[in-house]
C-alpha positions as CSV (number, residue, x, y, z in Angstrom):
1,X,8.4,22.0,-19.4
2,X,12.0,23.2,-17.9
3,X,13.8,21.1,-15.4
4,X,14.1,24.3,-13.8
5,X,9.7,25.1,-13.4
6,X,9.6,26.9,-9.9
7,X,7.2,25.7,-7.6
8,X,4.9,29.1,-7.9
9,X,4.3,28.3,-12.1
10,X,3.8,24.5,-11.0
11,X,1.4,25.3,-8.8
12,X,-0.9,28.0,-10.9
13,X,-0.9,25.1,-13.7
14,X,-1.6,22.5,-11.7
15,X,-4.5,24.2,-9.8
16,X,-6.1,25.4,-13.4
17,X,-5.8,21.9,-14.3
18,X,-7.5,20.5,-11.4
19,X,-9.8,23.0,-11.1
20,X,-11.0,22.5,-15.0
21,X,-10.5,18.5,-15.7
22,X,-11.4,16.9,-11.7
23,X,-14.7,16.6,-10.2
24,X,-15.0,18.4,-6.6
25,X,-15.8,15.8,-3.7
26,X,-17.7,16.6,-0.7
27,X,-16.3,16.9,2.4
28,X,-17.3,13.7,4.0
29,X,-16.2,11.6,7.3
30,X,-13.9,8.5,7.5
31,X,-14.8,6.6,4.8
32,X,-14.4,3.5,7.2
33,X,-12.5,0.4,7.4
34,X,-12.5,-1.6,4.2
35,X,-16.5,-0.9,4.1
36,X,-18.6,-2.7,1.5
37,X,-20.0,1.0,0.4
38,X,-20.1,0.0,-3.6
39,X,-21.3,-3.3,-5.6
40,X,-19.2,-4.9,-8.1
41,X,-20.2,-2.8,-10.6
42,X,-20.2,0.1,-9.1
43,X,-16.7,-0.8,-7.8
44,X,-15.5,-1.5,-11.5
45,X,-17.3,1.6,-12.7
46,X,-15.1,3.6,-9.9
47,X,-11.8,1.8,-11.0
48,X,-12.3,2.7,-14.8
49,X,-13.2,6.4,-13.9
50,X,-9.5,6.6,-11.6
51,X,-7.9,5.2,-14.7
52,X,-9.0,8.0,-16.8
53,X,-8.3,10.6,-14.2
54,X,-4.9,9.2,-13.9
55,X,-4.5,9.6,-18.2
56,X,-5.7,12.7,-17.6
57,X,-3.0,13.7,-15.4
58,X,-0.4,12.2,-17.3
59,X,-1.7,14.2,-20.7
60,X,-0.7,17.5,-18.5
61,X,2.0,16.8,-16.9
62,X,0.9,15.9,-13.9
63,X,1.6,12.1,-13.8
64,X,5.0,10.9,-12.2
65,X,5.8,14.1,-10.8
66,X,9.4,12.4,-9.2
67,X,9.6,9.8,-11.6
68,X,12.2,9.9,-14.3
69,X,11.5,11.9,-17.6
70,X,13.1,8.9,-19.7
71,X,10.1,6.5,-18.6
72,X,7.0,9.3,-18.7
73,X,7.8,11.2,-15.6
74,X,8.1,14.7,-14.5
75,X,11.7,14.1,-13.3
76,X,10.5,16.9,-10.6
77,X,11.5,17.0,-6.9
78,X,9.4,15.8,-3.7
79,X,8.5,19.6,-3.2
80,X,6.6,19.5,-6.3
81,X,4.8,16.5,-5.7
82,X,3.3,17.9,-2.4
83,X,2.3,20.8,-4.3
84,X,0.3,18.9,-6.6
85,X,-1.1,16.6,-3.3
86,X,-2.1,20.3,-1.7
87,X,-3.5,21.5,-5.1
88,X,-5.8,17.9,-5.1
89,X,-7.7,18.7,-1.9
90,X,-11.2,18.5,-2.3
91,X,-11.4,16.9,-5.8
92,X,-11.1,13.0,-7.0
93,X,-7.8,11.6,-7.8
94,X,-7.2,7.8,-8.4
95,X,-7.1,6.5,-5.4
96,X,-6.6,2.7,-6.0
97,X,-3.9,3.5,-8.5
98,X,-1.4,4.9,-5.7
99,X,-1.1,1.4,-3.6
100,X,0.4,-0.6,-4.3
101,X,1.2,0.1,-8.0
102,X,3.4,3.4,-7.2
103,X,4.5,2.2,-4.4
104,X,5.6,-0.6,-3.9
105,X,5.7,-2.2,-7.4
106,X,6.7,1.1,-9.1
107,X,9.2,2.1,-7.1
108,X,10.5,-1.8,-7.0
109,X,10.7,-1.8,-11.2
110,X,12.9,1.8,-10.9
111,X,15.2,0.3,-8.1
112,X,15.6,-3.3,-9.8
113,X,13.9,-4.0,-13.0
114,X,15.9,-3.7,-16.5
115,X,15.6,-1.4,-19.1
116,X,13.3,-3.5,-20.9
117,X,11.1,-4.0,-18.1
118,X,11.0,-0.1,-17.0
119,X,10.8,1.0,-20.9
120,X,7.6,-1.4,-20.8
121,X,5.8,-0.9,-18.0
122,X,6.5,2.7,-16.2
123,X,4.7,4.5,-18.6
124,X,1.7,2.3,-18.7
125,X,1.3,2.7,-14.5
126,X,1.8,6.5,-15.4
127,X,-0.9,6.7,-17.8
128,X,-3.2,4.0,-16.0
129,X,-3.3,1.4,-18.5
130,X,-1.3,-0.8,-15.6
131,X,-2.7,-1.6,-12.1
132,X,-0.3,-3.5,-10.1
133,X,-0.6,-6.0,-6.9
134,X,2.0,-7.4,-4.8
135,X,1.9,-10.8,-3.9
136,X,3.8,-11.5,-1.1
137,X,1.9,-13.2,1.9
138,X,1.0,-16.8,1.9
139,X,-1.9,-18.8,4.2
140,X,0.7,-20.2,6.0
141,X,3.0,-17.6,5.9
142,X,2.1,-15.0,8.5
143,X,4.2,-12.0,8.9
144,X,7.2,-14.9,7.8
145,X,7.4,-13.3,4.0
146,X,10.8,-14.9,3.4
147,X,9.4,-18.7,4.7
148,X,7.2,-18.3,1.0
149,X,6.8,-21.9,-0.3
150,X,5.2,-20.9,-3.4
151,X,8.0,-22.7,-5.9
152,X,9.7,-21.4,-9.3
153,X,11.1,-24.1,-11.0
154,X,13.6,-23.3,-14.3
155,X,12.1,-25.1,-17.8
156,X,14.7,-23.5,-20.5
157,X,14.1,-19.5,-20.7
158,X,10.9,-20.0,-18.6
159,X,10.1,-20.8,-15.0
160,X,6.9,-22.5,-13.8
161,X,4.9,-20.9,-10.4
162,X,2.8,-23.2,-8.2
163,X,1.6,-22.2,-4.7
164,X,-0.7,-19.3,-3.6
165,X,-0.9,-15.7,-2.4
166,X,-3.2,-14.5,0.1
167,X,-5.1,-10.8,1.9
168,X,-3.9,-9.1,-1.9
169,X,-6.6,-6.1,-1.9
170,X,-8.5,-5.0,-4.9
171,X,-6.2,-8.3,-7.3
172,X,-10.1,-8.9,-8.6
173,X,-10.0,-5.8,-10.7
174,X,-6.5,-5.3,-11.3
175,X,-3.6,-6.2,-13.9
176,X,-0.2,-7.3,-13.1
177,X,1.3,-8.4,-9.9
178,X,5.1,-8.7,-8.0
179,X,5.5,-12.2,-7.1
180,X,8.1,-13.4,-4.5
181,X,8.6,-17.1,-5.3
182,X,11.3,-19.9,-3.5
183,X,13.5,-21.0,-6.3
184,X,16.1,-22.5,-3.9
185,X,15.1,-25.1,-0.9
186,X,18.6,-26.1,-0.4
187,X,19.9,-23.0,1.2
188,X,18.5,-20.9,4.4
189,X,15.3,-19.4,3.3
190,X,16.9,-16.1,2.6
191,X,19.3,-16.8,0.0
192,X,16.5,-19.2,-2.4
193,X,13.4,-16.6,-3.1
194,X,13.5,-14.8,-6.6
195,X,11.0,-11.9,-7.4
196,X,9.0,-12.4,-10.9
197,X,6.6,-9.8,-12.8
198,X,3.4,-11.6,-13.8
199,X,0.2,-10.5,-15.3
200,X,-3.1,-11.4,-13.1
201,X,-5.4,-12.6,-16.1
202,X,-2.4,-15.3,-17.5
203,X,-3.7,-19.4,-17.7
204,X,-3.3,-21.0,-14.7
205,X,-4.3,-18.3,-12.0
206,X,-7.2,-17.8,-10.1
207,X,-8.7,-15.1,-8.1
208,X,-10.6,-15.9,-5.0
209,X,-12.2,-13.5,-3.1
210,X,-12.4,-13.2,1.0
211,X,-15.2,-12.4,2.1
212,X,-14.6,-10.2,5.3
213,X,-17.0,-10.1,9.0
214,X,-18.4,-6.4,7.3
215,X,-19.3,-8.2,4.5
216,X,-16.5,-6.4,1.9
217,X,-14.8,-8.7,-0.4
218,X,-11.8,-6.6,-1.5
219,X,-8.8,-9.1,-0.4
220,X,-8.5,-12.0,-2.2
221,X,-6.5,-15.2,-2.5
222,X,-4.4,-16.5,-5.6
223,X,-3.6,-19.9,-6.8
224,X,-1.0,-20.3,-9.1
225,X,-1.0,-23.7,-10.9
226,X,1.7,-24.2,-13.3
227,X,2.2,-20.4,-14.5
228,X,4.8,-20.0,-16.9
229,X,6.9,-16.8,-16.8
230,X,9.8,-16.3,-19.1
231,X,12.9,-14.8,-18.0
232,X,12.5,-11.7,-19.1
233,X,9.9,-10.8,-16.3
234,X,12.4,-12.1,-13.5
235,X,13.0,-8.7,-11.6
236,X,17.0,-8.5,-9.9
237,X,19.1,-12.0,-9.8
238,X,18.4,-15.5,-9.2
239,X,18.0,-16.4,-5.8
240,X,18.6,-12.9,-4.5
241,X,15.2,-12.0,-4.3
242,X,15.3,-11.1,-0.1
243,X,17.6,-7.8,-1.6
244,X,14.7,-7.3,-4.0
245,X,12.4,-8.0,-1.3
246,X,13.8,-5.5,1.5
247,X,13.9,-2.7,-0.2
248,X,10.0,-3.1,-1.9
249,X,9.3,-3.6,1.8
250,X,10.8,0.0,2.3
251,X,8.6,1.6,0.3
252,X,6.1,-0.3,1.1
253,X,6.5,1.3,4.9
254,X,6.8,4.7,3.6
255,X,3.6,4.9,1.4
256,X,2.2,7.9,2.8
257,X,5.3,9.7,2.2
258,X,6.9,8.3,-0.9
259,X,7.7,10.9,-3.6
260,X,6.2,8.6,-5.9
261,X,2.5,8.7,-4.8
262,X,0.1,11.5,-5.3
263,X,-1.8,11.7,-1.7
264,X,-4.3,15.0,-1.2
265,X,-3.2,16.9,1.7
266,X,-5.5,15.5,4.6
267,X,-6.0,12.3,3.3
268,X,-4.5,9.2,4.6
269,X,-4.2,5.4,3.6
270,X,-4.2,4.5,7.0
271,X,-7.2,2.3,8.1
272,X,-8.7,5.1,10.1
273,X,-10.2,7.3,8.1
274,X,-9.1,10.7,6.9
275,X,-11.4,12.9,8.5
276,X,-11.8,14.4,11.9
277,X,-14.1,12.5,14.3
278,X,-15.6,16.0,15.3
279,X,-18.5,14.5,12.7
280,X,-18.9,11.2,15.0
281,X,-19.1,13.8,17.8
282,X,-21.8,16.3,16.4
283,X,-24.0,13.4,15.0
284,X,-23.9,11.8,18.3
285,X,-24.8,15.0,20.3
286,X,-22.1,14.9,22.7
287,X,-19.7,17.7,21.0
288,X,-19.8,20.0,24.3
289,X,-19.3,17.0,26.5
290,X,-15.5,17.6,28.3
291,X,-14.3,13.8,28.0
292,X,-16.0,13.9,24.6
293,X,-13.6,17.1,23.5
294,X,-10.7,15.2,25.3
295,X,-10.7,12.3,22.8
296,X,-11.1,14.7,19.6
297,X,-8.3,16.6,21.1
298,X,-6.1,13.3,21.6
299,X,-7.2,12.3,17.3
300,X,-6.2,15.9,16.5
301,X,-2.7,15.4,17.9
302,X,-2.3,11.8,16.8
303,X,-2.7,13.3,13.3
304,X,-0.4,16.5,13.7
305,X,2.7,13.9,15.4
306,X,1.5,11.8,13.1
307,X,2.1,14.1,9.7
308,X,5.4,15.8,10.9
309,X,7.0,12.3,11.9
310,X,6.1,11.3,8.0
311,X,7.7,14.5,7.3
312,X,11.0,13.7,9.4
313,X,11.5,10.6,8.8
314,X,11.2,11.0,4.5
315,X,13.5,14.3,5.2
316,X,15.9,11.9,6.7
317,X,15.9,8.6,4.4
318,X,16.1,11.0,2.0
319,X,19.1,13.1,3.0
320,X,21.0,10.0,3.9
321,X,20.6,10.9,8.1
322,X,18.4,8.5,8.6
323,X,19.0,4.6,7.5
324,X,15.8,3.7,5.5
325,X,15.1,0.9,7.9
326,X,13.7,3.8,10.1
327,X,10.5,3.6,7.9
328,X,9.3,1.2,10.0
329,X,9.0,3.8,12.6
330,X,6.5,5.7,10.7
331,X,5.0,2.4,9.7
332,X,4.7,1.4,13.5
333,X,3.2,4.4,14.5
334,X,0.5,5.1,12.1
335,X,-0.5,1.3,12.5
336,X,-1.3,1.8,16.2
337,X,-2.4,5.4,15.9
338,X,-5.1,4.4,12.8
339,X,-6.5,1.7,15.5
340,X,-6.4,4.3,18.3
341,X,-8.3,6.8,16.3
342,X,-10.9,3.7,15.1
343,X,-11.5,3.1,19.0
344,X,-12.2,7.3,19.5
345,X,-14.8,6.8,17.0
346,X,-16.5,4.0,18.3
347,X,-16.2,5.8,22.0
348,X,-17.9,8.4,20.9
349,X,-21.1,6.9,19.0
350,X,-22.6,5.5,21.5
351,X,-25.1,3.0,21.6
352,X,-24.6,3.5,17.6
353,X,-21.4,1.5,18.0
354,X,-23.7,-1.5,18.5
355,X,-27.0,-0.8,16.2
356,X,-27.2,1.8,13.6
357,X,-29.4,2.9,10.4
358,X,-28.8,4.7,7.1
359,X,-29.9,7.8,8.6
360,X,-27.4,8.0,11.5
361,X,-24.6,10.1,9.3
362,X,-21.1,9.7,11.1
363,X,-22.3,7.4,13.7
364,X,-23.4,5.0,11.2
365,X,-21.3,1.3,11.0
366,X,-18.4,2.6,14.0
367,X,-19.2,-0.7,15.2
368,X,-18.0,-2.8,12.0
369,X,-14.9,-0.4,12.1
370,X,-14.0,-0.7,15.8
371,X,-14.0,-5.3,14.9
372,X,-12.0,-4.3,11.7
373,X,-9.3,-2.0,13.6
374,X,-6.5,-4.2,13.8
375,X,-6.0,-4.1,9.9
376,X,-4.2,-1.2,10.2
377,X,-1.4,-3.1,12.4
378,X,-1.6,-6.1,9.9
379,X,-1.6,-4.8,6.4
380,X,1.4,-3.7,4.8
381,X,3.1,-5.4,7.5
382,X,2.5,-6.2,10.8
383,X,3.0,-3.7,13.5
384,X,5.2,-6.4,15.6
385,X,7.4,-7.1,12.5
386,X,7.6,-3.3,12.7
387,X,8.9,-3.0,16.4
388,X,12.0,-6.0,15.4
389,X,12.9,-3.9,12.6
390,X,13.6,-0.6,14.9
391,X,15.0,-2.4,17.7
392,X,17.5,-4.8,15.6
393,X,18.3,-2.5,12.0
394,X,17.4,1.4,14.3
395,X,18.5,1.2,17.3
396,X,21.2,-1.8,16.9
397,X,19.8,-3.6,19.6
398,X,20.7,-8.2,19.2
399,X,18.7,-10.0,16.8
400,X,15.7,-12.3,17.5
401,X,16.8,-15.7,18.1
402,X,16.0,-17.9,14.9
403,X,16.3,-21.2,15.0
404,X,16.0,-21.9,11.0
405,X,18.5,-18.9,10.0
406,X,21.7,-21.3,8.6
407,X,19.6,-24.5,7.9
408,X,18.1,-25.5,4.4
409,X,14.8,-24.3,3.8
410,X,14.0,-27.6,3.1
411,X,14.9,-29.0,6.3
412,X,12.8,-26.1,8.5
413,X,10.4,-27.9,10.6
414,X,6.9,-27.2,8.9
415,X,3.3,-28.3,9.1
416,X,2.4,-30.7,5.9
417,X,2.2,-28.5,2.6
418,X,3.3,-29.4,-1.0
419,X,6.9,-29.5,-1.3
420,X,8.9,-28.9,-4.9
């Protein structure tokens, strides 16, 4: 394939490939907030058929569209990517494969890992043989990601990991993970924290799983007792793990627009669903009612602001007119807009918000949704951690007053929790 494949030939063999190798998917309303739709085994029997689909876009060509050629990818341009996302609509892709093993973890190993550690795992994410987590919160942590006390302690060319990670979606099933750890306590909590690359199913970590108030079990909490980790999996320097650790959470803000993830046009990872409620409004019977057509008229332009401000803001990170801090813009918006759209839903159904059956179509379960709607301003960071970073790193406005920014981590006023 030529570095120089115009957009037209890229197109015609990705649509005969899609169209041959991918299974078509209904049409189908929002797929719902974290729902418990599939059991365990049908959950792993879903996981192993997007791994496959992912090696099948990898064997033509499709994988890595704007990842570099030396590591498996395309070494194509954004344009081409959104091609292949248009060309997907209406058939399976891999789904739980995009986030966060593209982006962030991906996207992290190209920015800071070493040859080595690129060489190694790139093309194994590429062909699906790699599923990737990020573990980053902590129970006591809160939206605080640089206050982590889980501890990396030096032993010769390995360090040991002791603490736990917590609300890490879909770690039950998956195979490596990005761990931010505190390797310093005598300096402000910013300058000690060092990112490692660990694999999920290593002695000495366990897997809990969180059961959630609709009854799904995808996040989970980690405990890390005594994990060894050589050297070699210690992504950027000692102790400089916050530049590490602002950057992943860049990407981590721009998901939905990242070069690096393949995303069918008119689908969305935000937690509202990708679909139109129009279906919550025929099922319910109220389609012709006025205030009815008002709210799917406000979710139709929450969507259309919603995908040209993507398309803005990754034109201007990109381009170098926009700092990349102004992800969180996007990432603030489709937070509160993913809720909004939840509440239209739940509007709209009715007395179905509150009781439903199997055979209420659209309607059914809007009222687990509308309790579950504030996940969308929590996960992948909170919507408030959003708004500090576009009034202090966007708009230039003073920092938040923080009263532990030049004292030793150590010394920061905590409840009781294990200490190194």
């Amino acid at each position: 394939m030529s570095d120089e494949e115009d957009l037209e030939s890229f197109r015609q063999r990705a649509r005969t490939f899609v169209r041959s190798e991918l299974r078509p998917v209904a049409p189908h309303g929002s797929g719902g907030i974290l729902r418990p739709d599939l059991t365990d085994q049908e959950e792993l029997a879903a996981v192993a058929r997007e791994r496959e689909v992912q090696r099948k876009l990898f064997d033509a060509g499709l994988a890595g569209i704007c990842f570099p050629r030396d590591y498996g990818g395309q070494g194509l341009t954004h344009a081409h990517q959104r091609v292949l996302n248009e060309e997907l609509s209406g058939y399976e892709y891999p789904a739980r494969i995009q986030a966060p093993t593209f982006s962030p973890c991906a996207a992290v190993l190209l920015d800071f890992g070493t040859e080595d550690q690129k060489q190694r795992h790139i093309p194994a994410i590429l062909k699906g043989d790699e599923i990737w987590m990020q573990f980053l919160s902590e129970p006591g942590g809160g939206s605080d990601v640089a206050g982590a006390l889980t501890s990396a302690v030096r032993d010769g060319d390995e360090w040991v990991l002791n603490g736990s990670k917590i609300w890490t979606t879909g770690a039950w099933w998956s195979d490596w993970a990005l761990c931010l750890a505190r390797t310093n306590w005598d300096v402000p909590k910013h300058r000690g924290l060092t990112v490692f690359v660990l694999p999920l199913r290593r002695e000495g970590i366990e897997v809990h799983r969180i059961e959630m108030l609709n009854g799904s079990k995808e996040f989970c909490q980690e405990f890390l007792t005594d994990v060894r980790v050589h050297d070699t999996d210690r992504i950027g320097q000692v102790d400089e793990g916050w530049t590490v650790g602002t950057r992943w959470m860049f990407h981590e803000r721009m998901l939905t627009n990242s070069p690096l993830v393949t995303l069918p046009a008119g689908n969305s990872h935000g937690g509202g669903g990708a679909s139109s409620v129009h279906g919550i409004a025929r099922d319910s019977g109220r389609l012709h009612d006025p205030y009815i057509r008002d709210l799917i008229g406000e979710e139709r332009m929450l969507r259309l602001v919603g995908n040209e401000l993507r398309r803005r803001i990754g034109e201007g990170t990109s381009s170098g007119a926009m700092p990349d801090q102004s992800a969180a813009i996007g990432r603030l918006f489709s937070g509160i807009t993913s809720a909004r759209i939840t509440t239209i839903g739940f509007e709209i159904s009715g007395s179905a918000g509150a009781a439903w059956s199997d055979d209420d179509g659209e309607l059914a379960q809007r009222g687990g949704d509308f309790l579950m709607r504030q996940v969308s301003c929590i996960g992948g960071g909170t919507t408030e951690m959003a708004r500090n970073v576009i009034s202090e790193r966007v708009l230039g406005m003073p920092r938040e007053r923080a009263l532990d920014r030049d004292v030793a981590f150590r010394d920061v006023p905590r409840s009781a929790s294990p200490r190194p």
